[in-house]
Z-matrix of the N, CA and C atoms (Angstrom, degrees):
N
C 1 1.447
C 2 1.529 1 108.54
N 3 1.129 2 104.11 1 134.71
C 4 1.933 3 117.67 2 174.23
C 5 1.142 4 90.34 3 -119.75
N 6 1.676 5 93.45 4 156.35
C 7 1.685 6 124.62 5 154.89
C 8 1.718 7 111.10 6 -86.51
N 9 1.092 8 88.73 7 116.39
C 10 1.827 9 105.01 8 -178.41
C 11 1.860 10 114.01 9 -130.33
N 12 1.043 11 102.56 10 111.23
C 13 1.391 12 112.65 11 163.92
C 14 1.526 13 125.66 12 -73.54
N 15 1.449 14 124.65 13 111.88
C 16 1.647 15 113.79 14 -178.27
C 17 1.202 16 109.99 15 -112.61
N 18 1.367 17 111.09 16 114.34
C 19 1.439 18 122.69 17 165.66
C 20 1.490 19 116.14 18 -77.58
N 21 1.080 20 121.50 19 119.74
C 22 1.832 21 133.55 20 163.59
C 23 1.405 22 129.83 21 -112.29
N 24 1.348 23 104.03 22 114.62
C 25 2.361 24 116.48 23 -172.56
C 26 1.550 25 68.23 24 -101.32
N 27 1.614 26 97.19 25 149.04
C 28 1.028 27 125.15 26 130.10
C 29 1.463 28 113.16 27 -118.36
N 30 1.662 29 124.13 28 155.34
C 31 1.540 30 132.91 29 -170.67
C 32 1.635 31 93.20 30 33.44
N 33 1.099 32 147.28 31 116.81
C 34 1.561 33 135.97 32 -164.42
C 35 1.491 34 140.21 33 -52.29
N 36 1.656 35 70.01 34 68.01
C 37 2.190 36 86.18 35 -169.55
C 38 1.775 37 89.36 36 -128.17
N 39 1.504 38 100.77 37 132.90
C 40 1.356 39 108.36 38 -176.24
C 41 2.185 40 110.59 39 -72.44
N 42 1.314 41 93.65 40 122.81
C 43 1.426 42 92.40 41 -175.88
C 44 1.758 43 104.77 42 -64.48
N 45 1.259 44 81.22 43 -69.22
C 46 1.628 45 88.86 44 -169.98
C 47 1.710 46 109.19 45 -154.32
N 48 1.322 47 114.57 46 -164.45
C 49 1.312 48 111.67 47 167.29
C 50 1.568 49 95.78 48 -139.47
N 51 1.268 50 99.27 49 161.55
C 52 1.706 51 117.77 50 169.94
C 53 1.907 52 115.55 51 -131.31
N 54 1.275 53 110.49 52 135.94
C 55 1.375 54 97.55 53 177.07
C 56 1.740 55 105.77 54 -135.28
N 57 1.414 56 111.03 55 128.82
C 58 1.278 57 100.25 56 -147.25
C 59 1.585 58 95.33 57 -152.87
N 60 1.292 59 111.54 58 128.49
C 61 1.554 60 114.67 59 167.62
C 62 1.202 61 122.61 60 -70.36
N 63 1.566 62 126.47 61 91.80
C 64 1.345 63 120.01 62 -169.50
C 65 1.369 64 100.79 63 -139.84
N 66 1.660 65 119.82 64 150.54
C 67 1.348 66 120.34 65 152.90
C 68 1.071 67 137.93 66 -58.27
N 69 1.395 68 136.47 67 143.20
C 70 1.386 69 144.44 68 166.05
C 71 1.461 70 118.10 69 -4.89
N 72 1.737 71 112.35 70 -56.55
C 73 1.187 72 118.42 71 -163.86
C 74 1.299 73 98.12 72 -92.97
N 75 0.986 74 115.33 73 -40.58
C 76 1.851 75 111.05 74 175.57
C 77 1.551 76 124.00 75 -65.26
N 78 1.536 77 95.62 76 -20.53
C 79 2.048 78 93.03 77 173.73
C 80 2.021 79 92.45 78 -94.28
N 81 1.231 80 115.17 79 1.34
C 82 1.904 81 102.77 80 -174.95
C 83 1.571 82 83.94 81 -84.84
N 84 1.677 83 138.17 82 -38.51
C 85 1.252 84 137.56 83 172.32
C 86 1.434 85 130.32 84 -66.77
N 87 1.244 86 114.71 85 -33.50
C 88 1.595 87 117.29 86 155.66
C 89 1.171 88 109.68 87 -60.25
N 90 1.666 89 134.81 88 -41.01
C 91 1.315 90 111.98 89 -152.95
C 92 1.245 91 105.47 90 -97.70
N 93 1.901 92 134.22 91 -3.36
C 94 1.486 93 146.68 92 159.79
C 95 1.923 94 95.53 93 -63.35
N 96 1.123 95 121.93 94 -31.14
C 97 1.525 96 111.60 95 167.72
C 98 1.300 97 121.09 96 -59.27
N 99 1.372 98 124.14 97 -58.95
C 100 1.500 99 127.42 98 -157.45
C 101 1.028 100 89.45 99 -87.89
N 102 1.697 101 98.31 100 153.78
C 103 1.649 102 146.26 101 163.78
C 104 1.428 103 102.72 102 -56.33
N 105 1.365 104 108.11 103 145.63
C 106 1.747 105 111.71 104 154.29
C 107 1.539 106 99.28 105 96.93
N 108 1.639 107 92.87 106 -172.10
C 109 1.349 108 106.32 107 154.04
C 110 1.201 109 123.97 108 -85.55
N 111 1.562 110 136.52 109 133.29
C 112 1.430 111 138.07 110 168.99
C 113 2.024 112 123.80 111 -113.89
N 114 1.083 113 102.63 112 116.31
C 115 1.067 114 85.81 113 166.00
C 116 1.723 115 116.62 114 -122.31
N 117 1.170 116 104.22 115 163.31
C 118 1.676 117 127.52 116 -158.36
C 119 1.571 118 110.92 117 -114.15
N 120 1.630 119 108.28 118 101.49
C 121 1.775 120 96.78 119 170.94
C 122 1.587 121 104.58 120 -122.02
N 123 1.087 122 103.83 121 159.48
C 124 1.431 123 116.36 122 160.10
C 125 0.954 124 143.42 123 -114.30
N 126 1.922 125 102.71 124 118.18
C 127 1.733 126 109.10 125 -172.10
C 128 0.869 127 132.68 126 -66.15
N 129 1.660 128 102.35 127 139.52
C 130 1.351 129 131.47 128 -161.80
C 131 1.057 130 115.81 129 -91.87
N 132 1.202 131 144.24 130 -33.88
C 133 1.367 132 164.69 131 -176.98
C 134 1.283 133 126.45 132 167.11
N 135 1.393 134 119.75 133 147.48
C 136 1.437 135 158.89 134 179.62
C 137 1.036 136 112.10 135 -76.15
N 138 1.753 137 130.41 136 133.98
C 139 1.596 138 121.58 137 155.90
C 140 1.470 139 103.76 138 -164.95
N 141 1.031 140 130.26 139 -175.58
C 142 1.486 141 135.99 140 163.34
C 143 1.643 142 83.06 141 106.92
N 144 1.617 143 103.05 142 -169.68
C 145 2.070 144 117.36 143 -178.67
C 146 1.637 145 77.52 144 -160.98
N 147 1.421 146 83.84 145 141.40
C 148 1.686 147 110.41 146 151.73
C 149 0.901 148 133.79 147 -53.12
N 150 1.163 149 129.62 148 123.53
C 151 1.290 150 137.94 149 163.59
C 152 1.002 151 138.89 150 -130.50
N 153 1.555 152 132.41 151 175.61
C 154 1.991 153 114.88 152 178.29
C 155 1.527 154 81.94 153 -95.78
N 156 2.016 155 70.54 154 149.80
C 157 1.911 156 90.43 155 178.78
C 158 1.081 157 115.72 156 -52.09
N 159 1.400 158 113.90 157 131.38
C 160 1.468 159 98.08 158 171.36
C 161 2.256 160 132.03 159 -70.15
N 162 1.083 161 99.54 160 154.35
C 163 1.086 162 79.78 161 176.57
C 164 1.883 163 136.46 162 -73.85
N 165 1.534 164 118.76 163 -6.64
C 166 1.107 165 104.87 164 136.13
C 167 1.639 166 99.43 165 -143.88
N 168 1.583 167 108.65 166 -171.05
C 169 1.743 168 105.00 167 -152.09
C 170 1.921 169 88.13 168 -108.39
N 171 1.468 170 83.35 169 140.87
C 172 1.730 171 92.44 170 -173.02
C 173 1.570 172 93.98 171 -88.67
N 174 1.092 173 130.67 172 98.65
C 175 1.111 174 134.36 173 165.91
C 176 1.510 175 126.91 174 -107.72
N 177 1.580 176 114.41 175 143.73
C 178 1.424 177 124.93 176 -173.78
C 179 1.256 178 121.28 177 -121.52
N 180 1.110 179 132.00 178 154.23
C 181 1.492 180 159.15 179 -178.92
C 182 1.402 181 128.03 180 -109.14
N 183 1.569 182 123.66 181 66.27
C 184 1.332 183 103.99 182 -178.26
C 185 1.681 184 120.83 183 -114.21
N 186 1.328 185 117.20 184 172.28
C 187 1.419 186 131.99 185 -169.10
C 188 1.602 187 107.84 186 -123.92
N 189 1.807 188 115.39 187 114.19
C 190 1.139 189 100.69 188 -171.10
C 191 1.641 190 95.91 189 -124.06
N 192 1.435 191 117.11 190 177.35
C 193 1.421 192 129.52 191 -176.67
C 194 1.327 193 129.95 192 -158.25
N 195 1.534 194 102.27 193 169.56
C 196 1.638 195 92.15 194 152.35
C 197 1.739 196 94.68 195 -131.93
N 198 1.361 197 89.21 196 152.14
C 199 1.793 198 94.39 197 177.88
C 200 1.462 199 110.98 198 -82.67
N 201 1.086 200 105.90 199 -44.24
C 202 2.029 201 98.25 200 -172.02
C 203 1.338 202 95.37 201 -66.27
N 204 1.386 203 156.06 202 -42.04
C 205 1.503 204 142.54 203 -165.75
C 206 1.654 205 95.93 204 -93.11
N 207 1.389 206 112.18 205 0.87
C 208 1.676 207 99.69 206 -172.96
C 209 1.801 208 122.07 207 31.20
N 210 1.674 209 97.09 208 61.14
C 211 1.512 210 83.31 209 -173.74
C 212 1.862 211 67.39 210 -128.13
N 213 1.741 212 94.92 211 173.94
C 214 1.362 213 105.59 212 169.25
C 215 1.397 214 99.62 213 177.57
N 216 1.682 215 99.09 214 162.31
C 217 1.824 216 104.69 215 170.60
C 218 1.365 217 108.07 216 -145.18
N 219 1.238 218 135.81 217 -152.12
C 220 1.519 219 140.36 218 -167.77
C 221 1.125 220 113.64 219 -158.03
N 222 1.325 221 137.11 220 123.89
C 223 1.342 222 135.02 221 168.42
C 224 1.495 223 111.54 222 -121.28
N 225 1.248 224 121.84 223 176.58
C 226 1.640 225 140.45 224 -152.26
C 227 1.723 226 88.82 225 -143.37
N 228 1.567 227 84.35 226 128.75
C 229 1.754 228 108.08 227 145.83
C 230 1.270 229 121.26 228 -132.36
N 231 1.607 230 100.53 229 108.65
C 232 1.459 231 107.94 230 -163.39
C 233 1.364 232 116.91 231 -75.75
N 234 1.512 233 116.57 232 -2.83
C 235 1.733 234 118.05 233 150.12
C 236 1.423 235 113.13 234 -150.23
N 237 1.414 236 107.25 235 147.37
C 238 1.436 237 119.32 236 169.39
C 239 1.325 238 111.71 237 -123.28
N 240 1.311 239 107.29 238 -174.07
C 241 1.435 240 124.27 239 176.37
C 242 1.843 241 101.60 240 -91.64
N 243 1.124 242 116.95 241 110.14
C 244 1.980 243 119.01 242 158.72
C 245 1.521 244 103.41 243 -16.49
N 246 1.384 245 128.01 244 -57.08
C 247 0.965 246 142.85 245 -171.67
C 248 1.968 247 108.90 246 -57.21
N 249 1.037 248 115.63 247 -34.45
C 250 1.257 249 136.43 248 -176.91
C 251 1.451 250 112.98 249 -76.25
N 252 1.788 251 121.99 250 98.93
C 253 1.501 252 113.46 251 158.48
C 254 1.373 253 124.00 252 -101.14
N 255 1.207 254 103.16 253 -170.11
C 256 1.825 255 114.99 254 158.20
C 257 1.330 256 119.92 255 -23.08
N 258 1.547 257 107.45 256 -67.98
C 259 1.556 258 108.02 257 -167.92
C 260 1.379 259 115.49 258 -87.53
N 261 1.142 260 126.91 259 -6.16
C 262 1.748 261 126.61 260 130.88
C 263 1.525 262 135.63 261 -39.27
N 264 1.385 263 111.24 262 -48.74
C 265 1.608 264 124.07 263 168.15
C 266 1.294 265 108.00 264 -66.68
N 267 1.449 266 121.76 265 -44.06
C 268 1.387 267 135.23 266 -174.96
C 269 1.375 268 122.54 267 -61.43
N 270 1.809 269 113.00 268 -28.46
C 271 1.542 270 114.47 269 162.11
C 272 1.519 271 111.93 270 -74.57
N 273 1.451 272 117.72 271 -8.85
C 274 1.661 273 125.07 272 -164.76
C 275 1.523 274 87.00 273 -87.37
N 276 1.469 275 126.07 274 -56.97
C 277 1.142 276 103.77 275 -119.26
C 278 1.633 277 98.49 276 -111.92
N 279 1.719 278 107.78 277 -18.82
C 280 1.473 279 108.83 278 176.37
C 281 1.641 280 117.31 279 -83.89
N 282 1.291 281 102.09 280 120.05
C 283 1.786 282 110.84 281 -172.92
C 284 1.204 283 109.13 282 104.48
N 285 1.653 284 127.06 283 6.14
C 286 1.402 285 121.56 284 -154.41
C 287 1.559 286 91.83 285 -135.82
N 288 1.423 287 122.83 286 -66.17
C 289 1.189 288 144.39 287 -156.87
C 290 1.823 289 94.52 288 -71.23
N 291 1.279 290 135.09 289 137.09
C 292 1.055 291 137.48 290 118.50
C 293 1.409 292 133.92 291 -35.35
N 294 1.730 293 103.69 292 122.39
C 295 1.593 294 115.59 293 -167.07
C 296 1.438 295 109.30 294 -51.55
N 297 1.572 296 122.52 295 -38.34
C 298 1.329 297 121.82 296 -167.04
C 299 1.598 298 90.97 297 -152.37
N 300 1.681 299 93.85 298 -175.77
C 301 1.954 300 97.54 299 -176.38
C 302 1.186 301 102.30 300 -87.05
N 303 1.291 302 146.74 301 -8.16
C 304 1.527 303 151.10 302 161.97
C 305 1.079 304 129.05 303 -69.24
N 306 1.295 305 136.23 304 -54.81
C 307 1.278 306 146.96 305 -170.55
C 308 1.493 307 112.55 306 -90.53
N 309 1.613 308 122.50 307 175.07
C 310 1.026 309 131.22 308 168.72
C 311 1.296 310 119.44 309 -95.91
N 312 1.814 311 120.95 310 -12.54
C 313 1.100 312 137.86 311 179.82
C 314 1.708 313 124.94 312 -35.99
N 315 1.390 314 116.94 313 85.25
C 316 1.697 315 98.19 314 169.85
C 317 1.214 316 145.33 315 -68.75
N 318 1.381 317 104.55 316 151.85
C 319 1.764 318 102.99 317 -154.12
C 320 1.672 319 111.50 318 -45.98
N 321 0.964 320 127.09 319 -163.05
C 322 1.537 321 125.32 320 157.71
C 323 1.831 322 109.14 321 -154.34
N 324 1.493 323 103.32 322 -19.00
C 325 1.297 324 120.37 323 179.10
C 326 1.566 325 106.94 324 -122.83
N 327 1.772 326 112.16 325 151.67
C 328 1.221 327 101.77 326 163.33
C 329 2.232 328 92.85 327 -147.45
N 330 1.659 329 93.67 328 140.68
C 331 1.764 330 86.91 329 166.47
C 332 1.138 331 110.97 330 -126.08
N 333 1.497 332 109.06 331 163.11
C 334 1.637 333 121.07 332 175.79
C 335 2.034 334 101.41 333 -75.76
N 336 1.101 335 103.88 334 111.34
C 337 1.844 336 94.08 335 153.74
C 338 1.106 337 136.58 336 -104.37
N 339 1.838 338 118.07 337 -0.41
C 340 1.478 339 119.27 338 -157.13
C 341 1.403 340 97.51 339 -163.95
N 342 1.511 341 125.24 340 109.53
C 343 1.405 342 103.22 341 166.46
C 344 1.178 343 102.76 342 -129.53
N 345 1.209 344 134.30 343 154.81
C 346 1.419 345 132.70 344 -166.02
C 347 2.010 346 93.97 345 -148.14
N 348 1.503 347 102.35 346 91.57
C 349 1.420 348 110.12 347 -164.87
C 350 1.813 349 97.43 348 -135.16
């Protein structure tokens, strides 16, 4: 038995997701059931803790790079932990993150543009 998550679009609108401990042969039989397109991955790992929703979502905005190729892009985390700043993301994301969606280039810079805390 694996942990497998199944995502299903129908017309290309995401139905839903399912995440479900099932065998090989038993998710090749679930997925002859459903409508649409489905696709099937398998989880990789677990992390985050529960919590009550918060009452609004601490969300961020950042812009990362490399300076000598002057390339860069921006990504969003539409929740964090309160507990969670800048120079937390900043051990994640410099040396780690790709400068842009093209290249192999790692970042060397990263900025805050959006925080909503």
């Amino acid at each position: 038995m694996a942990k497998k998550i199944i995502k299903q679009t129908i017309k290309g609108r995401n139905v839903g997701y399912m995440k479900i401990d099932i065998s090989d042969a038993d998710s090749t039989d679930l997925i002859a059931l459903l409508e649409g397109e489905v696709s099937v991955f398998d989880e990789k790992s677990t992390g985050g803790s529960s919590s009550a929703y918060p009452i609004a979502l601490n969300r961020k905005k950042f812009s990362c790079g490399d300076r000598g190729t002057k390339t860069s892009c921006s990504f969003t985390v539409p929740h964090c932990k309160t507990t969670a700043y800048t120079p937390d993301f900043e051990t994640v994301v410099i040396g780690a993150f790709d400068a842009n969606f093209e290249g192999s280039v790692k970042s060397d810079y990263m900025n805050l543009l959006y925080d909503r805390n």
